[in-house]
N, C-alpha and C positions, 0 to 999 in steps of 0.2 A: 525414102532411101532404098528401103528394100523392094517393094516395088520394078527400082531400074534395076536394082543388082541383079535381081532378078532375068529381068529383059539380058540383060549382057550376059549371064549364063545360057541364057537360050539362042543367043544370034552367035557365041562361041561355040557355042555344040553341035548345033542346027536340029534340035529335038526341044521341042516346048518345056518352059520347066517351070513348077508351082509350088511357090512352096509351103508346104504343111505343117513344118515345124521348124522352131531355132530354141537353140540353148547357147547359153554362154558355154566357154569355154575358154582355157588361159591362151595368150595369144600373145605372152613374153613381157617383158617388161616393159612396154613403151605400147603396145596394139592392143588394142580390144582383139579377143578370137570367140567364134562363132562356130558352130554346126548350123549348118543350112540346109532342111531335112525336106526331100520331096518327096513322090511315091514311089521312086525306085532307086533315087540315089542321095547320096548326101556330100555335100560340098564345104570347106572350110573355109572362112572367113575372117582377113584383118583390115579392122576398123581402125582410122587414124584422123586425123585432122585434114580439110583439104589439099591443106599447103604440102603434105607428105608423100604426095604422090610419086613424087620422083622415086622417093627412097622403094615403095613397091614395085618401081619399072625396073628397075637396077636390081632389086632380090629377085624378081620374074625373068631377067637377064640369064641373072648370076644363076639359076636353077636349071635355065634352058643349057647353060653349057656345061655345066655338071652332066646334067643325061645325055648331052650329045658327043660325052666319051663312052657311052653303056660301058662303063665302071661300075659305078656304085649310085644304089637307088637313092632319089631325093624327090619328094612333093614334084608333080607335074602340076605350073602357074596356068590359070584356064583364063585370065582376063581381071583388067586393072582397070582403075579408073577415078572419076571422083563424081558424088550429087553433090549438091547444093550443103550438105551438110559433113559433109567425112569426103576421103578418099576409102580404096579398099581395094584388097587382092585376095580372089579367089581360084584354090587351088585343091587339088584331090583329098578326098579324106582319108587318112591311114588311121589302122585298127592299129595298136600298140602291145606288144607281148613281154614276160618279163625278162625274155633272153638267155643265151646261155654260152658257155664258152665257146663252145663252136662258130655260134654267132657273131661274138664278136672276136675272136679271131679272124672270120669270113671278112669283118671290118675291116679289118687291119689290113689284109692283104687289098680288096677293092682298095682302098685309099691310096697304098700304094700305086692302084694300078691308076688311079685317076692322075697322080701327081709324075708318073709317067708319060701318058695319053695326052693329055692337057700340057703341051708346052708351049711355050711363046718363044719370042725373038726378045723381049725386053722387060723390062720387070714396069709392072701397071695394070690398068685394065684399059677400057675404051671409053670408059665416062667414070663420074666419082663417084660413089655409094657412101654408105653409112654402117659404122659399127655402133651395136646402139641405136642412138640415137644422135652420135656423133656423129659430125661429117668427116667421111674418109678419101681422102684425095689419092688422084690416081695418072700422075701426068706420066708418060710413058719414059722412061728411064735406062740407059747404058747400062751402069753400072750399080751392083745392088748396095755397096755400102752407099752410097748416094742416095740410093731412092729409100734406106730405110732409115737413115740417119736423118733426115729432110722432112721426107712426105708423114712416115710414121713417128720416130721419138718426136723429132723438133717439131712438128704440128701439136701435137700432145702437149711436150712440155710449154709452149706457149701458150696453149688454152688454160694451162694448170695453173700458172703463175697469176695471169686473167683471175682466175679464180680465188687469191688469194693463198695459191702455195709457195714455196719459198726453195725453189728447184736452180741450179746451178747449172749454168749451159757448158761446162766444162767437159761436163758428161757426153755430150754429142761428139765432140773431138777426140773422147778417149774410142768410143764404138767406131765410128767411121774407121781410127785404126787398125782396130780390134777387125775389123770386118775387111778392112781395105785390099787384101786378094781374094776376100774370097768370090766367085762369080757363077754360082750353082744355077742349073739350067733355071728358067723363070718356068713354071710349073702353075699351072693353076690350082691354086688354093682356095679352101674352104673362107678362112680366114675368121672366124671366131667359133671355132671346134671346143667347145668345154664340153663338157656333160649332157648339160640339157639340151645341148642342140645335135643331139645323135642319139639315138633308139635302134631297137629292132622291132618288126612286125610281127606281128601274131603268127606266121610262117614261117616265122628265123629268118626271113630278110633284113639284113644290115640298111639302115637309111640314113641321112643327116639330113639336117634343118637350117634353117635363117641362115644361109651364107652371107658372106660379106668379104665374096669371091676379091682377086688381080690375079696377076703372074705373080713369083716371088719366089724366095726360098722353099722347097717343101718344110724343112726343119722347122717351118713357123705355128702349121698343124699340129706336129708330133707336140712341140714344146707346150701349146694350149691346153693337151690335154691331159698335162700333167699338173696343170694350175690348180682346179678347184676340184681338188679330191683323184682328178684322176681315173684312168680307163682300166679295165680287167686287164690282170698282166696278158693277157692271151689276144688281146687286141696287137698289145708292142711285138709280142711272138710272131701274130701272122704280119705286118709290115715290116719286119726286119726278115724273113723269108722272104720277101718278094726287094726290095731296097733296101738294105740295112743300111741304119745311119753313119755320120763318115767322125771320122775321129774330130773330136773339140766342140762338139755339140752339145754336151754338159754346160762349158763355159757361153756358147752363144744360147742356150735356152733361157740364158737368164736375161740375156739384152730382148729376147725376143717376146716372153712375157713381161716385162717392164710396159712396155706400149701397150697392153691389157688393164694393167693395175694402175699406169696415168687416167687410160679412157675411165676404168673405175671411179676415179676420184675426182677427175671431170661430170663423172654422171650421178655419183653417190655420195662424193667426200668422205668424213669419215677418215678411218684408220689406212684405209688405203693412202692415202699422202707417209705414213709412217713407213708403210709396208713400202711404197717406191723410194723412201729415203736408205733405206737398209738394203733394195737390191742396188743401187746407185753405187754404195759402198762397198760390195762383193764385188762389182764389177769392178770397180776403180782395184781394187785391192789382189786382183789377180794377175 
């Protein structure tokens, strides 16, 4: 296996490459990750089952069009593929720093400027990705209460029920209304923005990780990154200087991380099914 990965690092570069050393490395919850150490450079590596490959072409996608707003820096994808025993995407290796306000305020603003830069004609992408390990559908879409109501809750909440949760589709008909003028430019987004999938570099360069890019609301970014713990206020400071959020985005941050905490309980179970019964009921209740 390493071997070809090998070989495919070298016919992507067009500079021979050998490699000298590998250590594990975390590579998220679903990939094996790798340091792939040669003599003068080093490459990152995720491992996954053959059948996954898709899901690396579609995050090698989603990465390529992140950079080709030069907004804001993300892992540049060097070559995908699958042996005989895995698939695998390898992509540049960043050093990791501990950050600092300036930083991630510098954050805030880049993001805004991506969710700028990056706009679409419709809300979707151009093939279907994966958040997770879920499959995220991605059929190209008029109108956004439609496409989030449909392709995000209603795919969710039918995978959950599948699962043995006990989720009420009433819910879908109260958000579609909830949502039904609103038609914010389709914006490319990140689309699973928490914590661990954003750092900065050892230079105070701002970066994000594992997207699980479409068009869509931007507001669906901002709301992610107030889920699990949450970004340095000075992050919210620099994107509200560059886009500030538009009024009622309190009340939609909660339909927007709901499709977070369904996928959660799709891939975790657990107290998440509680945690989605109680925002179900905030929303309903507003």
């Amino acid at each position: 296996m390493w071997t070809e990965i090998a070989r495919q690092i070298a016919n992507a570069t067009g500079s021979p490459f050998e490699i000298q050393d590998r250590r594990s490395v975390s590579g998220g919850c679903i990939n094996q990750g790798y340091a792939l150490i040669g003599k003068n450079c080093t490459y990152f590596v995720k491992i996954n089952r053959p059948v996954q490959v898709e899901m690396f072409a579609a995050e090698a996608l989603g990465l390529r069009q992140i950079l080709a707003t030069q907004t804001i820096r993300a892992p540049q994808p060097l070559c995908w593929g699958t042996t005989e025993q895995s698939s695998y995407l390898v992509m540049e290796w960043l050093e990791f720093g501990p950050g600092s306000g300036a930083a991630w305020e510098a954050m805030g603003r880049q993001l805004a400027h991506l969710h700028r830069q990056g706009q679409g004609t419709q809300y979707g992408w151009e093939r279907n990705n994966t958040i997770g390990a879920t499959p995220q559908i991605n059929p190209w879409t008029d109108h956004w209460a439609d496409f989030f109501t449909e392709q995000r809750l209603g795919f969710q909440l039918h995978l959950a029920n599948r699962r043995g949760g006990h989720f009420s589709d009433t819910i879908l008909e109260a958000i579609r209304q909830i949502l039904g003028d609103r038609q914010p430019q389709p914006s490319l987004v990140h689309g699973d923005l928490w914590s661990g999938n954003a750092a900065v570099l050892v230079d105070g360069t701002p970066v994000i990780l594992d997207p699980a890019v479409y068009y869509g609301d931007r507001e669906v970014d901002i709301a992610m990154t107030e889920l699990f713990g949450g970004f340095p206020g000075s992050f919210y400071q620099g994107y509200n200087r560059i886009w500030p959020l538009e009024t009622g985005y309190q009340q939609r941050k909660v339909i927007y991380n709901l499709y977070h905490i369904l996928n959660h309980f799709n891939l975790f179970g657990g107290g998440y099914g509680d945690q989605a019964q109680r925002m179900m009921h905030q929303i309903l209740s507003t």
